[in-house]
Residue frames relative to the residue before (quaternion, step in Angstrom):
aa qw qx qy qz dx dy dz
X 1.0000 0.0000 0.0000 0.0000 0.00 0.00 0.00
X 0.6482 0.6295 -0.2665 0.3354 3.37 1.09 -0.54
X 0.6233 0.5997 -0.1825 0.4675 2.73 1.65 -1.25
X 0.5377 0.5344 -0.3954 0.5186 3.40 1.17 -0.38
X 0.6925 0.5818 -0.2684 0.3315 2.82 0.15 -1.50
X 0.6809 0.4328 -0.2552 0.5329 4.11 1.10 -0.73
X 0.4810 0.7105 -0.2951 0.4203 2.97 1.23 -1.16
X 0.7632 0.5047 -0.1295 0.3821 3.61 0.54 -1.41
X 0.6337 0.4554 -0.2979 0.5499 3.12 1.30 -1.10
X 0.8575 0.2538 -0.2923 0.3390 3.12 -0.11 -0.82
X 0.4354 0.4209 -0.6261 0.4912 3.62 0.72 1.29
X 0.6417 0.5413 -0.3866 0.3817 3.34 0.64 -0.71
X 0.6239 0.3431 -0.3811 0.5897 3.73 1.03 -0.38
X 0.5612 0.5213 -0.4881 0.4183 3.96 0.19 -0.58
X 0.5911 0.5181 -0.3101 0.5349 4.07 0.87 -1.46
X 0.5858 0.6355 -0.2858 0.4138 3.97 0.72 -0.72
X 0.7641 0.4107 -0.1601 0.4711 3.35 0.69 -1.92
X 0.5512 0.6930 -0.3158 0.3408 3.55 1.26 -0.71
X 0.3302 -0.7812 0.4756 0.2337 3.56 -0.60 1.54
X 0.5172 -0.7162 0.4469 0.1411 3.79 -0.73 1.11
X 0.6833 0.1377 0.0259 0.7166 4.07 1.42 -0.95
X 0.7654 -0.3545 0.4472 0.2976 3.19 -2.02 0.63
X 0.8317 0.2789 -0.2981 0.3764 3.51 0.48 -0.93
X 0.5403 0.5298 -0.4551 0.4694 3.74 0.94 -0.20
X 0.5688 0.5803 -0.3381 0.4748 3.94 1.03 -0.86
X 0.7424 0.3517 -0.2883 0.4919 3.59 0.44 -1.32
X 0.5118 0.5485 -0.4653 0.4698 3.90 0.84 -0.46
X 0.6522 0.5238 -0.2618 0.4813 3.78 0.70 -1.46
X 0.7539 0.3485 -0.3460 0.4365 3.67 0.30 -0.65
X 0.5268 0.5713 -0.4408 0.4492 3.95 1.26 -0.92
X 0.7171 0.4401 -0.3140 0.4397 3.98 0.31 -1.30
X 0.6312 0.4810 -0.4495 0.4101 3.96 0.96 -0.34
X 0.7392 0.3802 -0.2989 0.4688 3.26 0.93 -1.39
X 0.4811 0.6502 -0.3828 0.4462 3.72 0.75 -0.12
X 0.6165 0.3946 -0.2654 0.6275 4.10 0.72 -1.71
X 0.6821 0.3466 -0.3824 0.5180 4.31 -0.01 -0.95
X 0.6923 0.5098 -0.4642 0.2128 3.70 0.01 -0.15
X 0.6382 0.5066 -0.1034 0.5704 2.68 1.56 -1.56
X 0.4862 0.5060 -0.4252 0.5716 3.82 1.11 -0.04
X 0.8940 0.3134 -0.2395 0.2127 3.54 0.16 -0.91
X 0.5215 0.5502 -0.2601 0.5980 3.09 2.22 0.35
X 0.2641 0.8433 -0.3474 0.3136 3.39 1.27 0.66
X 0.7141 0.3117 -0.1814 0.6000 3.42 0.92 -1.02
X 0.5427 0.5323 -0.5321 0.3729 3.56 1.21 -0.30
X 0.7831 0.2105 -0.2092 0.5466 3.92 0.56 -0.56
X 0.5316 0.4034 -0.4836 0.5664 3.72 0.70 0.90
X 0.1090 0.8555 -0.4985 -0.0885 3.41 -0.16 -0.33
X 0.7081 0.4107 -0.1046 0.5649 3.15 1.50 -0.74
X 0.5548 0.4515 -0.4447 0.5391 3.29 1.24 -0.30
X 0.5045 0.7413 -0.2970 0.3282 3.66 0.81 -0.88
X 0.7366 0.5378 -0.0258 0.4093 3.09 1.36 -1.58
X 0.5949 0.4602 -0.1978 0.6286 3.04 1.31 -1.06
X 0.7387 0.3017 -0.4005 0.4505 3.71 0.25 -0.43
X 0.4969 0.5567 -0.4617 0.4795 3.73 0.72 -0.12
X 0.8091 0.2991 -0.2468 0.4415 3.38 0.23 -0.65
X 0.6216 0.3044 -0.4368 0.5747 3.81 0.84 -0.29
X 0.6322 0.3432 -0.5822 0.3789 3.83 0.05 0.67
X 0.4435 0.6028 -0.5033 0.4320 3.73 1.09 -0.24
X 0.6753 0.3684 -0.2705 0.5789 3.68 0.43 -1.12
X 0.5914 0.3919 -0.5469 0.4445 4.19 0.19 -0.40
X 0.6190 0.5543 -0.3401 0.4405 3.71 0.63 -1.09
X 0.6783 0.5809 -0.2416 0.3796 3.78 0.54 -1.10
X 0.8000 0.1865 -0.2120 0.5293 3.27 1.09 -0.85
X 0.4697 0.5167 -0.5800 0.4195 3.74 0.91 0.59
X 0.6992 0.3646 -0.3853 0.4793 3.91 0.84 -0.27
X 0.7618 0.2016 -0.5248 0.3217 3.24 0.51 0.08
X 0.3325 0.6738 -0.5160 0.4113 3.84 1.15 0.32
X 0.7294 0.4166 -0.2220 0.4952 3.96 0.98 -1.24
X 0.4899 0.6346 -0.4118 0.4332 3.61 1.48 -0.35
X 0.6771 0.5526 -0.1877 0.4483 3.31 0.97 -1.68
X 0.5909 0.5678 -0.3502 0.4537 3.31 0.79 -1.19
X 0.9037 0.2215 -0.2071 0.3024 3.47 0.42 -1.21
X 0.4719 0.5472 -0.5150 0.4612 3.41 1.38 0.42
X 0.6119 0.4206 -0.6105 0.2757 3.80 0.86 -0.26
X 0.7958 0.4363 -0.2309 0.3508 3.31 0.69 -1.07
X 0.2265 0.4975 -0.6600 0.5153 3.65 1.05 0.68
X 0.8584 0.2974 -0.2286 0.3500 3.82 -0.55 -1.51
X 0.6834 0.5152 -0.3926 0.3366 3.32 0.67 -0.06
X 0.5863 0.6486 -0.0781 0.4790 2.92 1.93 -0.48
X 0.5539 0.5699 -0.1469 0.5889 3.19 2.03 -0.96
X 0.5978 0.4551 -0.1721 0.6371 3.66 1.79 -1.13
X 0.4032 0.7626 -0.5053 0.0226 3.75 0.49 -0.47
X 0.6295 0.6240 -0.0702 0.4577 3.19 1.89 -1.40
X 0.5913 0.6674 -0.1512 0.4267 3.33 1.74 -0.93
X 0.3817 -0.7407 0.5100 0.2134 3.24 -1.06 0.78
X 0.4578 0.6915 -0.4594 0.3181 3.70 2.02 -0.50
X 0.3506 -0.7133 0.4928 0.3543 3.80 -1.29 0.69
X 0.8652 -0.4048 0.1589 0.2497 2.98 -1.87 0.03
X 0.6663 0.4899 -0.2381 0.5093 3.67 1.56 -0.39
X 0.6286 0.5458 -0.3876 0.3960 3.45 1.60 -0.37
X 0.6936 0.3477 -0.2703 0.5701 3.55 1.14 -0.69
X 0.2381 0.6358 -0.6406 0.3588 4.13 0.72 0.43
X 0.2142 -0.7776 0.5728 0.1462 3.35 -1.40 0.62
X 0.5516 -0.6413 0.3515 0.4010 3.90 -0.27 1.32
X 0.8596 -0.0564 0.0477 0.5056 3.32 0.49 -0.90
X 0.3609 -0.7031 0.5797 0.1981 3.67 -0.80 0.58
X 0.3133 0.8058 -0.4777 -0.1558 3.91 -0.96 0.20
X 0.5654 -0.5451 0.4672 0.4061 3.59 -0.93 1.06
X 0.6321 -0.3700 0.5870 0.3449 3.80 -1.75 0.82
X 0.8524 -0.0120 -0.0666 0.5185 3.72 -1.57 1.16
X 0.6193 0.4197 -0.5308 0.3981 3.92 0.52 0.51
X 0.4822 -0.6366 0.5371 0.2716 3.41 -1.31 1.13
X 0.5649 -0.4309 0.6041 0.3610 4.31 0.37 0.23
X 0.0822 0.7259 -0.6806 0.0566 3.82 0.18 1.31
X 0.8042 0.2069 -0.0156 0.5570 3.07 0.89 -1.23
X 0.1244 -0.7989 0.5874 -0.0345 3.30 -0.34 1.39
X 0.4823 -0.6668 0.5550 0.1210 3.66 -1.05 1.74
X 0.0334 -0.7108 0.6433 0.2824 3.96 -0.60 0.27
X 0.6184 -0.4677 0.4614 0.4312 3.77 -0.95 0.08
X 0.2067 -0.7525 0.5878 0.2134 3.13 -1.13 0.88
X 0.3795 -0.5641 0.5757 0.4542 3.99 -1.01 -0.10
X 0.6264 -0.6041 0.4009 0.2861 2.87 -1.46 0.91
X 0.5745 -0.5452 0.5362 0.2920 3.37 -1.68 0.23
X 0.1281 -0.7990 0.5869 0.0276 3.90 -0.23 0.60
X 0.4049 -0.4934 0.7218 0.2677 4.16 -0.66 0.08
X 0.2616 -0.7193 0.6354 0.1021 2.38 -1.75 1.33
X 0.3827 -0.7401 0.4662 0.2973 3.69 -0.70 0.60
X 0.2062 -0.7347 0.6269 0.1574 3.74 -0.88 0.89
X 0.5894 -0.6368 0.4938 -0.0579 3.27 -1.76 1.13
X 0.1395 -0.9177 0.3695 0.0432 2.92 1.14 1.25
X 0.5732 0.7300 -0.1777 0.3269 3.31 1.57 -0.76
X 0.6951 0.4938 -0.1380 0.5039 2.97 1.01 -1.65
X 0.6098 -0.5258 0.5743 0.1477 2.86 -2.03 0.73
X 0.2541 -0.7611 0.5872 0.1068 3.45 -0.22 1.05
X 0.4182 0.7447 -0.2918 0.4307 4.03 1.53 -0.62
X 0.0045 -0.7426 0.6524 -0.1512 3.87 0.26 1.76
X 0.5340 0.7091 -0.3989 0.2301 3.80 0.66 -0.47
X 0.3369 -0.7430 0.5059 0.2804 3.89 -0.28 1.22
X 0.5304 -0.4985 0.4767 0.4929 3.39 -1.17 -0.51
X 0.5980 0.5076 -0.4500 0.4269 3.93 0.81 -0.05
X 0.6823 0.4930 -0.2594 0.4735 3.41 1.30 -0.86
X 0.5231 0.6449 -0.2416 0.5021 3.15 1.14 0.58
X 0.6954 0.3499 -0.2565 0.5729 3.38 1.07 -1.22
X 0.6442 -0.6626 0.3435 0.1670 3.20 -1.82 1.28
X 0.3096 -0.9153 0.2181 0.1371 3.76 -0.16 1.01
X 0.6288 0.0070 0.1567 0.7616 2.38 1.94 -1.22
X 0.3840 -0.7773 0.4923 -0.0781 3.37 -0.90 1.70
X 0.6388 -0.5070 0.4822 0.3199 3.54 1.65 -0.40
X 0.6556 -0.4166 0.4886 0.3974 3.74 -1.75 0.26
X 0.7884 0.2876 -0.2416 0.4872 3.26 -1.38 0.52
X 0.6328 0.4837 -0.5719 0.1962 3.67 0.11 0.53
């Protein structure tokens, strides 16, 4: 029901944004082709900003393949182990590397994660007997 319910609005704003006459339309198409021009002349008078983002997406790009490299060597070997009884930190691979990458970032193994067991037994009860005795009773005593 919600989904309708958004669903509606936001046709009901799209039906809004919609130019009604030739001259609101041509206005609507001048400010697009106007914003994409001025978008695409951007590095011509940045040049250096230009640069710097080119190269810090080269490195955003660098570590999503080797992040997807890693990804798929765990689950090649976990997958190779599926049948195995071996646990999850013994078949972990130390390092993972992408085809033609020198290992920039090298992964050490981690030790595995184990559950902790809770003590159903124990007394969970740290209160002394001083920490116990009333101190203060409030207004009106």
């Amino acid at each position: 029901m919600m989904f309708l319910i958004r669903t509606a609005f936001w046709l009901v704003v799209l039906v809004l944004l919609l130019p009604t006459d030739k001259d609101q339309q041509n206005q609507i198409y001048g400010t697009a082709q106007t914003a994409v021009s001025d978008f695409a002349g951007f590095c011509d008078r940045n040049p250096q900003t230009c640069v710097t983002s080119q190269e810090a997406f080269a490195v955003l790009v660098q570590k999503a393949q080797y992040g997807a490299g890693m990804l798929m060597g765990l689950v090649e070997t976990q997958t190779a182990n599926f049948g195995d009884s071996a646990s999850f930190g013994d078949s972990m691979p130390s390092a993972v590397a992408m085809p033609g990458d020198p290992g920039i970032m090298p992964v050490p193994a981690a030790a595995p994660l184990e559950p902790t067991t809770w003590d159903t037994t124990a007394t969970q009860d740290t209160l002394s007997a001083e920490d116990r005795e009333t101190a203060w009773g409030g207004p009106g005593i």
